[in-house]
C-alpha positions in Angstrom: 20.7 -149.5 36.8 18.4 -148.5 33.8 15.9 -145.3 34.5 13.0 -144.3 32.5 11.2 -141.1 33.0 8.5 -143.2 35.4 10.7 -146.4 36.5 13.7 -147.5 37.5 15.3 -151.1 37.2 17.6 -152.6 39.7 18.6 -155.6 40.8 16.5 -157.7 42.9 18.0 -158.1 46.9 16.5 -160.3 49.7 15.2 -156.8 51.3 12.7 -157.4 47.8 11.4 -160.6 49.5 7.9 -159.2 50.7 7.3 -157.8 47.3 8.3 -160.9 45.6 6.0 -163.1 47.9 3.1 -161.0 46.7 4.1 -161.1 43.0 4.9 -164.7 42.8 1.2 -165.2 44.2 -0.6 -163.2 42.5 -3.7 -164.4 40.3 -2.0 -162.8 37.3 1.7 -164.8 37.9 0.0 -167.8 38.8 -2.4 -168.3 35.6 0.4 -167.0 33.0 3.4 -168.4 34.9 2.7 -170.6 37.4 3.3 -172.0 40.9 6.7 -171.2 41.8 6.3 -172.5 45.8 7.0 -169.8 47.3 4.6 -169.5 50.2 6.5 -167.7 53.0 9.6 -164.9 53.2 12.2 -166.8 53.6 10.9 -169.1 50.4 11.0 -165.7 48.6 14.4 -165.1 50.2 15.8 -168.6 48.5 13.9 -167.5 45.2 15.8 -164.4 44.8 19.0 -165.6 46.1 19.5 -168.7 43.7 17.5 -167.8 40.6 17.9 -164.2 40.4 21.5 -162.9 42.2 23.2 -165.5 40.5 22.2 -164.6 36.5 23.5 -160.8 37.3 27.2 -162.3 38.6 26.9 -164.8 35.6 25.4 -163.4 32.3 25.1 -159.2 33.4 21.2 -159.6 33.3 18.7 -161.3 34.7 15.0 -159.7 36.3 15.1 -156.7 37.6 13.2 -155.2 40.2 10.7 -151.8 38.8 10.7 -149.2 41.2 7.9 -146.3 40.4 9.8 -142.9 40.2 7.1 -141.0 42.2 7.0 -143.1 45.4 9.3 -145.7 45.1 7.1 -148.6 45.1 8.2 -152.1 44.1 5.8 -152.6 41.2 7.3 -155.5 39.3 10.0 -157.2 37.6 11.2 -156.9 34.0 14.5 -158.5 32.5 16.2 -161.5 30.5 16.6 -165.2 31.7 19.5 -167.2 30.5 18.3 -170.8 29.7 20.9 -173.3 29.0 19.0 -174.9 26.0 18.2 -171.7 23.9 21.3 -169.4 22.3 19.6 -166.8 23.3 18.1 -164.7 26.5 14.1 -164.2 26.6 12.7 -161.2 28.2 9.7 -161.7 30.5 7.7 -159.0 32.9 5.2 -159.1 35.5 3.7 -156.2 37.3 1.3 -156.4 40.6 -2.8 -156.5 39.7 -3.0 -152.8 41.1 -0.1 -151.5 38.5 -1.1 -153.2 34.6 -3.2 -150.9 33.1 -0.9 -148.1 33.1 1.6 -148.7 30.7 4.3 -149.5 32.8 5.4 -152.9 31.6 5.5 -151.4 28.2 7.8 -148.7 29.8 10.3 -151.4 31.5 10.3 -154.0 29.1 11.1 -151.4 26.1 14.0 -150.0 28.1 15.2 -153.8 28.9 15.4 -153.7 25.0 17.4 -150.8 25.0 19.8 -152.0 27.3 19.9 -155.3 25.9 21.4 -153.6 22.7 23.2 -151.2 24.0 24.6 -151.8 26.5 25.5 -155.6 26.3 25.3 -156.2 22.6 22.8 -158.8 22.8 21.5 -159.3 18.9 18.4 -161.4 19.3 15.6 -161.5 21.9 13.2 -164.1 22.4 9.9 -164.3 24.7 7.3 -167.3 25.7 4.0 -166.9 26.6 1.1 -169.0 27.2 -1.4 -168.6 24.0 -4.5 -167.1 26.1 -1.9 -164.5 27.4 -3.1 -161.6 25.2 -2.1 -158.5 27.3 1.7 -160.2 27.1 1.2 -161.1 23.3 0.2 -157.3 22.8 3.1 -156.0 24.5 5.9 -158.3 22.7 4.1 -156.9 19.4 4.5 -153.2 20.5 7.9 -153.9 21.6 8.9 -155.0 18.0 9.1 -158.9 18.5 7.1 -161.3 16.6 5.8 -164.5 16.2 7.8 -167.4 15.5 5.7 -170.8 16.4 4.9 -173.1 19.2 7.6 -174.3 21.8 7.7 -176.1 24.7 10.2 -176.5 27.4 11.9 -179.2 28.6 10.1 -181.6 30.5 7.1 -179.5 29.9 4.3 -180.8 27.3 2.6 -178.1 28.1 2.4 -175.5 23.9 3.8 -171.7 24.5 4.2 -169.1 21.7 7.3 -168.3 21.0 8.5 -164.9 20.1 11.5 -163.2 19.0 13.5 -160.0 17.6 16.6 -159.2 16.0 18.4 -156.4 17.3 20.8 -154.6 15.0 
């Protein structure tokens, strides 16, 4: 779906489940993002099959699964959500403890951009992270969005930074 010279980006399937299991548990996902229940394969199954299939029919984006060129490895995800209160898609990424480091969310989340812009004319990006998130605050920065105040979700007191970009 969207290639980089390291990384490819395709849509998430229930073969992903394994991979997804191990992501959704790891330290990294579950201080920054938090719990999601999903503690077996067929509760990764579920996750992918109603929050993640359905946004591609729906909105033409959603999180995509990274694939490393070299080996084909399942390293991450990387795409937009579409949340019924906000007028506009946020990006998010999360890569497994053995692949941050290397540049590689930089690489998927930049070419997310680029598809965002090109490819479905999307005109403004926005992003939430938790304020002690600084490798997530770094990347937004680098991929041109900025700081635009606190928000919180619904039904969730809990402060996040909001970010966002203009595309032209």
């Amino acid at each position: 779906m969207i290639q980089t010279p390291r990384l490819i980006l395709r849509e998430l399937t229930t073969d992903d489940a394994p991979f997804m299991l191990e992501l959704l548990n790891s330290p990294g996902w579950l201080t920054y993002i938090g719990d999601r229940n999903v503690h077996n394969i067929e509760d990764a199954k579920k996750y992918i099959t109603e929050r993640n299939i359905p946004n591609y029919q729906k909105y033409n984006f959603g999180f995509y699964a990274v694939v490393r060129v070299e080996d084909q490895a399942v390293i991450g995800t990387c795409g937009m959500a579409h949340r019924d209160f906000l007028d506009d898609p946020d990006i998010g990424f999360a890569l497994l403890p053995q692949y941050t480091g290397k540049g590689y969310a930089l690489e998927a989340a930049q070419a997310v951009m680029n598809y965002a812009q090109q490819k479905l004319g999307i005109k403004k990006v926005l992003a939430f992270t938790l304020p002690i998130n600084e490798p997530s605050i770094r990347l937004l920065k680098k991929i041109g969005l900025h700081n635009a105040g606190t928000f919180n979700l619904p039904d969730d007191p809990e402060d996040l930074l909001l970010f966002e970009k203009e595309i032209e």
